[in-house]
C-alpha positions in Angstrom: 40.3 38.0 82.8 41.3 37.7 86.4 38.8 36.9 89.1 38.5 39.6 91.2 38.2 37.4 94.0 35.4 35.8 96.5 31.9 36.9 96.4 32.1 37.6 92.8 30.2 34.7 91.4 26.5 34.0 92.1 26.2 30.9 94.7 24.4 28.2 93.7 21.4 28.9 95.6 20.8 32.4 94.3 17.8 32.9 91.9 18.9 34.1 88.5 18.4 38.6 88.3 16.2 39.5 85.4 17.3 41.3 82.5 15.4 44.3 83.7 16.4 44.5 87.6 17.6 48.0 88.3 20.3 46.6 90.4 24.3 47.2 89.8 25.8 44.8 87.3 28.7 42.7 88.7 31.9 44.2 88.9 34.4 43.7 86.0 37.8 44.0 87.1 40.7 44.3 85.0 44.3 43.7 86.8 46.9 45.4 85.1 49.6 42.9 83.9 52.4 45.1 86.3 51.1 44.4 89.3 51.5 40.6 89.0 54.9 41.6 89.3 56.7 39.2 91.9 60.3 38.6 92.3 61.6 35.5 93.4 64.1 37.7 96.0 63.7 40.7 98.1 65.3 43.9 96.2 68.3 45.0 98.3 68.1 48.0 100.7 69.8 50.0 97.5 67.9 48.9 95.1 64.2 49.8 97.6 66.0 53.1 98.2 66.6 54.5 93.7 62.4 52.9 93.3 62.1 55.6 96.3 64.1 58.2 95.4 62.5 58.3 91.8 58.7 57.9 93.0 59.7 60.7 95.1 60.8 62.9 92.2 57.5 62.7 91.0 58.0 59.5 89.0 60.7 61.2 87.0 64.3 60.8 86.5 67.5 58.6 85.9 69.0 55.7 87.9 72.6 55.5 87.8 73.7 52.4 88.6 76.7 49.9 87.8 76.1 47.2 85.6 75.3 44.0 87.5 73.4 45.5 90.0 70.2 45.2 89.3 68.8 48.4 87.4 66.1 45.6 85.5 64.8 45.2 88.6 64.7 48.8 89.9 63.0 49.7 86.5 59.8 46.7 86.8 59.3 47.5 90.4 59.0 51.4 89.5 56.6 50.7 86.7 54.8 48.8 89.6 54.9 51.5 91.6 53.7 53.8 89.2 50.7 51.5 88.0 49.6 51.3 91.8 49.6 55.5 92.0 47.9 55.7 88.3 44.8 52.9 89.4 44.3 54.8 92.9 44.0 58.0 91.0 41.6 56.5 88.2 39.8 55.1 90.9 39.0 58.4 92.7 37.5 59.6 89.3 35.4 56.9 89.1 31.3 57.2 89.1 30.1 55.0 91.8 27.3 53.8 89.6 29.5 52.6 87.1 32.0 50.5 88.4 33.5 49.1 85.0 37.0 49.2 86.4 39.2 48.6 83.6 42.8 50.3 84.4 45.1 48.9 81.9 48.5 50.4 82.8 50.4 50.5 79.2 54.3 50.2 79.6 56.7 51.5 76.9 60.3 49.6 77.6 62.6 51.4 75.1 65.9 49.2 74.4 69.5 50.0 71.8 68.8 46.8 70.7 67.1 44.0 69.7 68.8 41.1 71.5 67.5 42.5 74.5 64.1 42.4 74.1 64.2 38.4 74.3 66.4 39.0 77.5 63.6 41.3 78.8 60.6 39.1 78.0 62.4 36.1 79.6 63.0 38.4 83.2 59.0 39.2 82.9 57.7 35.7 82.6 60.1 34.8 85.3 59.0 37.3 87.6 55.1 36.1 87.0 54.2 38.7 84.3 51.9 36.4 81.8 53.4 36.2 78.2 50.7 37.6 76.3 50.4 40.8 78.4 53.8 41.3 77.1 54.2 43.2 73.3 57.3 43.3 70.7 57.7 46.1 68.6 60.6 46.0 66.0 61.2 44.6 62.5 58.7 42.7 61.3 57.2 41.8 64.8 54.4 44.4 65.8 52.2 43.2 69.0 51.4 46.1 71.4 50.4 44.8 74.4 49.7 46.1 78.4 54.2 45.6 78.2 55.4 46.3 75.1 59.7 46.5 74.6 60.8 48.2 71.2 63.8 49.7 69.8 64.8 53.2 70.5 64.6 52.7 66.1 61.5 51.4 66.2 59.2 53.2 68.0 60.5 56.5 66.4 58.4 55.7 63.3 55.4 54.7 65.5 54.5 57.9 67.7 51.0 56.7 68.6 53.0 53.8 70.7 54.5 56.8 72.8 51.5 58.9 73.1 49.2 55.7 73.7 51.7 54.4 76.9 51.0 55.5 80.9 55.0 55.0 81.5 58.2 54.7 79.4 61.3 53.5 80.1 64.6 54.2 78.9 67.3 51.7 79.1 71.1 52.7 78.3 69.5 56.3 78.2 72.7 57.9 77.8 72.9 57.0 74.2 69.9 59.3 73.5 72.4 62.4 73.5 71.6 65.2 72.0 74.1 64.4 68.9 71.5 61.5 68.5 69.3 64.0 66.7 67.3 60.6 65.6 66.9 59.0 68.7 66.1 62.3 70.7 62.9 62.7 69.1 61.5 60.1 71.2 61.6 62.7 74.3 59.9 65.1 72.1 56.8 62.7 71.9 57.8 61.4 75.4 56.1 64.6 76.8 54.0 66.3 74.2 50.5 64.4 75.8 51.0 64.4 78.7 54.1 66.5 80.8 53.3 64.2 84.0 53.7 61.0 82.3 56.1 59.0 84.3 59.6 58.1 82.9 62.4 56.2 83.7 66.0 56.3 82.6 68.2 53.6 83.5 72.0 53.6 82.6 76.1 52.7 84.1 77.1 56.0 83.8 76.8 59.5 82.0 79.1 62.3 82.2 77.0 64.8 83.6 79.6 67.6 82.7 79.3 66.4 78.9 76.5 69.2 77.2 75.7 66.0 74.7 73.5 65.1 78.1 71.9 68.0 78.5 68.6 67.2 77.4 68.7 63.7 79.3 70.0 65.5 82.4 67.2 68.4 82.6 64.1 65.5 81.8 65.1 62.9 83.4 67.9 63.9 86.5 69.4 61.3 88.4 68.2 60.5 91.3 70.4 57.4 92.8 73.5 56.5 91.6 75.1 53.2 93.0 79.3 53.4 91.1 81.2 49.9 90.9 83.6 51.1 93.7 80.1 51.4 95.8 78.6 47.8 94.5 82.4 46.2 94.8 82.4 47.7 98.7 79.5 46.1 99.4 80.2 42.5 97.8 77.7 43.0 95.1 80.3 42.6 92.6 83.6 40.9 92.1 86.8 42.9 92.5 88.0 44.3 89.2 91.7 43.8 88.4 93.2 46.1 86.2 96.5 44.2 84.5 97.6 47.1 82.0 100.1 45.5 78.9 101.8 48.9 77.3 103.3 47.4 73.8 105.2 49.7 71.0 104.1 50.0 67.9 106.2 48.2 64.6 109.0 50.3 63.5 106.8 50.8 60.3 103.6 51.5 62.0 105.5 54.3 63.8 106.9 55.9 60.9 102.9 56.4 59.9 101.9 57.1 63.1 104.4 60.3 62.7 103.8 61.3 59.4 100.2 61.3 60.4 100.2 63.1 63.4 102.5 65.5 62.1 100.2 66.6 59.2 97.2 66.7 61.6 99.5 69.1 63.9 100.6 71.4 60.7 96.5 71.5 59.7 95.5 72.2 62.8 98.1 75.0 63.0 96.7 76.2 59.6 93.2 76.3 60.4 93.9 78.0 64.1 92.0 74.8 65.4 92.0 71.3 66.1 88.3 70.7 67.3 86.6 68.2 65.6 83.5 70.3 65.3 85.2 73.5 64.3 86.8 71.4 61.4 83.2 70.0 60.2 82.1 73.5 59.6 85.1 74.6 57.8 84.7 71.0 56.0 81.1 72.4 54.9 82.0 76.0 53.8 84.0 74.4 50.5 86.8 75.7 49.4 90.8 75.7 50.4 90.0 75.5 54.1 87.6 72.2 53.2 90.2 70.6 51.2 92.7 71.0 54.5 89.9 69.9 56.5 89.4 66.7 54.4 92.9 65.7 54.5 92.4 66.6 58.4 90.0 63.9 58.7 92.0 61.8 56.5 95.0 61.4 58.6 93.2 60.9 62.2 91.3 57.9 60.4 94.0 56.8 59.4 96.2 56.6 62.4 93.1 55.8 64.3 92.9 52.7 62.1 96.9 51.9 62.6 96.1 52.4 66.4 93.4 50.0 66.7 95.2 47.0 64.1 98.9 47.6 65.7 100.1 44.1 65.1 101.9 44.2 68.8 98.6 44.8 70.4 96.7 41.9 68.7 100.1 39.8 69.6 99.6 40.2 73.0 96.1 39.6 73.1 96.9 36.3 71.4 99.3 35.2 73.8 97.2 36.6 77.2 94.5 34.2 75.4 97.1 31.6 74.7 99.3 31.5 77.7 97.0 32.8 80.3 93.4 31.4 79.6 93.7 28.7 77.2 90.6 27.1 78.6 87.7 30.1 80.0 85.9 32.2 78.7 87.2 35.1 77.6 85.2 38.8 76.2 87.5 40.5 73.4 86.6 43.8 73.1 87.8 46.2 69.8 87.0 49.2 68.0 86.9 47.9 64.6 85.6 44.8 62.6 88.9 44.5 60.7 90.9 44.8 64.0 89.2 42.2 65.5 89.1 39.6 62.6 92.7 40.2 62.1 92.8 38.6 66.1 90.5 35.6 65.1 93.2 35.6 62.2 96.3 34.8 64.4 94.6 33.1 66.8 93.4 30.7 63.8 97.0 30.5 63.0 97.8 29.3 66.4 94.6 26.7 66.3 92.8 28.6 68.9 89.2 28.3 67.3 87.2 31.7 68.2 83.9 33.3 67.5 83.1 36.9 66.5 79.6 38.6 66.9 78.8 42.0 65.5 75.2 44.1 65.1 74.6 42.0 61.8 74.6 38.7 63.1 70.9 37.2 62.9 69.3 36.0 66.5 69.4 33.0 65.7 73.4 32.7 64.6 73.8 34.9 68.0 72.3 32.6 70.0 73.7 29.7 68.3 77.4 31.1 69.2 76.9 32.1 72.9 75.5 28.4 73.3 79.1 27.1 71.8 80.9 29.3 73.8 83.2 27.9 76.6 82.6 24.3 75.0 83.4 24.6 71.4 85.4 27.7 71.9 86.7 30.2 74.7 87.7 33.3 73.1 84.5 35.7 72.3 85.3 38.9 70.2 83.7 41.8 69.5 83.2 44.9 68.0 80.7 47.2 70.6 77.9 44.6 70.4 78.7 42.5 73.9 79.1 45.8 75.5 75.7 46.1 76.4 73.0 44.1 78.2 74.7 40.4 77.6 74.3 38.6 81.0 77.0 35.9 81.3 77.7 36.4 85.4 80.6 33.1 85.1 82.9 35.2 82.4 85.5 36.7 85.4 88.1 38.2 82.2 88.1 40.7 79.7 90.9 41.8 77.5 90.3 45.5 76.3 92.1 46.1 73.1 91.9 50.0 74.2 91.1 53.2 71.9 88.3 54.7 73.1 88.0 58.2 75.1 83.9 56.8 75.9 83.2 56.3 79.2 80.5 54.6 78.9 81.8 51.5 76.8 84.3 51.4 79.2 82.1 50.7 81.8 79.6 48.6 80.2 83.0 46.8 79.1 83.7 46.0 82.4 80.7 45.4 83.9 80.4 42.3 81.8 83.0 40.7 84.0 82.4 42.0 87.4 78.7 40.2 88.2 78.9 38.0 91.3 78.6 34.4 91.3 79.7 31.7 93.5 82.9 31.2 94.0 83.8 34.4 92.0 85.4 37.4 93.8 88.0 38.8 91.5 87.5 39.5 87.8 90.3 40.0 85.3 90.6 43.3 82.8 93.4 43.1 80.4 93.9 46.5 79.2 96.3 46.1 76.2 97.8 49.9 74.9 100.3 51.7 73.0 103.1 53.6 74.6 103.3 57.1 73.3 100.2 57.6 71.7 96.9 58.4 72.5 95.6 54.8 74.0 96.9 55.7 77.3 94.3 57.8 78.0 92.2 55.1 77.7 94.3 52.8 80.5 93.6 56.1 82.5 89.8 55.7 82.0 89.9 52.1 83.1 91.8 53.1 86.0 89.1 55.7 87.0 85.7 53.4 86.2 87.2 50.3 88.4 88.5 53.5 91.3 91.7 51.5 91.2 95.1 52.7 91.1 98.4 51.2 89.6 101.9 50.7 90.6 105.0 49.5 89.0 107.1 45.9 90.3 110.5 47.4 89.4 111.7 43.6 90.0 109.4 41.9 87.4 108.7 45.3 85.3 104.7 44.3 85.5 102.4 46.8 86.2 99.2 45.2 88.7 95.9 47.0 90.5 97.8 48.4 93.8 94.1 48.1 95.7 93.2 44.9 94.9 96.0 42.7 94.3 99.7 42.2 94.1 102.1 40.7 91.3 102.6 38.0 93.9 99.2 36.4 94.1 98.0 37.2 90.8 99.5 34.2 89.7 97.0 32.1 91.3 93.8 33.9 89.4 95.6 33.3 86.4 95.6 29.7 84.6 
């Protein structure tokens, strides 16, 4: 309990009140834990402008911004904000003869996952939130508190946690799509209460043509977006360099990478379709038309699979590591498991010790690794799991082993690499694709996230960011 400041206590000279005076008890104040909030720096003009765009929306709607810039921040000093408006309204309510003013303010902070709870706990305490105002709920861990941070997972099997908070927060938001029929329910209980209970969606990016965000877009709208061209412009983040490496595929892996495509081409021509979607129902029907649609799937997963393990592709990504950055920190980022411990396979082979974390590594072991990393080890791979919410502002270079049409990994991707530190102005992203197949269109997605734009040096046949850099004085970002 907080002492609601002077005058409160009884001075030494009073006379003791008896049991039976008819005067007002003292005041009991209760601070909510929120309001404690203090930051160790002033928010930028950007970051004061999305806390007032979304108290102007009524305390509802998405912030867009670009990893690294500060969308933590945004979200604690909007709760703040929120908490203030909730205890002046309760406050208006209040009987003048009882002034028991307890206005808890109870703060549901929604996470993918559960390494970022500690990372969120951590940013309270530093920002003068006490520890045991703050809650975990996931696992085996369940302590509600004024602040409590849970699993999208988690709280879905505990709707009283929803119903019971003043706020919620969504962070990564976008991956409560409406093909996330789990994960959705959470706006369900979000607003069944109470339709004016504020809420908060924090994310990179989100295709607002894509109808998978249509739920996410009518509840919770944007309103700020801050891109990485618009943080980059303004020195809040390093300069992205895209260095695209186009390799071929093996004469072998071609040959399947044919046969399969050819078969997907001669099924889709069968079934008058090639939508993934259209195919599922015709998979569900039974029948001839499932049996086509099986062998469908077969053949994209397996020339997906060839795609992402393309011995050429994990060659060069040895040899960038090798060659280029035998000594830094480097973020590997794959589709697959096996693609990526076929990497720590070669790099073995050429004594390069690396680490791999995925989703089932314990805290502890995670922890453990990151700690080793750029001492005991430089290369870092991974399968999705660094993609989001890992804060290690020194790493300046990626290398992207592509495959993906998601936007949003590709930006969270990125974003690892582009946070601002001293002496850091220019971060590196290897973007390592097949020619011919279907990986360019990921090299194009790069291209559009970083708003940069690629030429060809007909004299050294290397392909460099036209707006940031030149072949020429690349070299001397490169070790």
């Amino acid at each position: 309990m907080l002492n609601s400041g002077p005058g409160t206590a009884a001075s030494p000279s009073s006379s003791p009140k008896s049991a039976s005076s008819s005067e007002p008890s003292t005041t009991t104040t209760t601070i909510s834990a929120i309001t404690l909030l203090k930051f160790p720096f002033k928010l930028t003009k950007d970051q004061i402008d999305a806390v007032d765009a979304w108290i102007s929306n009524g305390c509802k709607g998405s912030i867009i911004y670009s990893t690294g810039t500060g969308k933590t921040e945004i979200a604690f000093e909007c709760a703040k904000r929120a908490c203030e408006a909730y205890v002046l309204d309760k406050a208006k309510d209040m009987s003048t003869t009882n002034n028991n003013n307890n206005k808890s303010f109870n703060i549901l902070f929604l996470v993918p996952r559960i390494v970022l709870i500690q990372q969120n706990i951590d940013r309270l305490i530093k920002y003068g939130i006490p520890q045991d105002k703050i809650g975990t709920y996931f696992g085996e861990r369940k302590e509600v508190s004024e602040i409590t941070i849970s699993t999208y997972q988690s709280v879905i099997s505990n709707i009283d946690l929803i119903n019971n908070s003043n706020m919620i927060i969504f962070d990564e938001v976008h991956l409560v799509s409406d093909t996330a029929t789990t994960l959705r329910k959470v706006f369900d209980f979000a607003t069944a209460t109470d339709p004016k209970k504020p809420l908060l969606g924090l994310t990179a990016t989100i295709d607002e043509q894509d109808h998978r965000y249509d739920t996410i877009l009518s509840l919770l709208p944007p309103v700020k977006k801050y891109t990485i061209r618009d943080a980059v412009k303004d020195e809040r983040l390093a300069r992205p360099v895209v260095i695209p490496i186009k390799v071929d595929l093996t004469y072998d892996e071609q040959k399947i990478y044919d046969e399969c495509t050819k078969k997907i081409r001669n099924i889709s021509r069968y079934l008058h379709t090639s939508d993934p979607k259209s195919i599922t129902s015709l998979l569900r029907r039974g029948g001839h038309s499932a049996g086509l649609a099986r062998a469908w799937f077969a053949n994209v997963k397996e020339r997906k699979n060839l795609i992402n393990c393309a011995k050429n592709k994990l060659l060069a990504a040895v040899d960038i590591i090798a060659t280029k950055h035998p000594s830094e920190r480097i973020m590997v980022f794959s589709e697959t498991i096996e693609s990526i411990q076929m990497l720590k396979e070669m790099l073995q082979n050429r004594k390069i010790k690396s680490m791999l974390i995925d989703s089932k590594l314990r805290s502890k072991d995670r922890g453990k690794i990151l700690s080793e990393w750029g001492k005991e080890f430089f290369p870092l791979l991974s399968v999705h799991t660094l993609e989001i919410g890992y804060d290690v502002p020194e790493v300046r270079v990626a290398i992207i082993l592509a495959t993906t049409s998601n936007m949003n990994q590709i930006v969270q991707r990125i974003g690892r690499t582009i946070r601002k530190t001293a002496g850091k102005d220019m971060a590196l992203i290897y973007t390592i694709y097949l020619s011919y197949t279907h990986d360019f269109n990921t090299l194009k997605m790069v291209r559009q996230a970083t708003d940069v734009t690629v030429h060809e040096d007909k004299d050294k046949g290397q392909r460099v960011s036209k707006s940031t850099t030149t072949a020429a004085n690349l070299d001397r970002f490169i070790v």
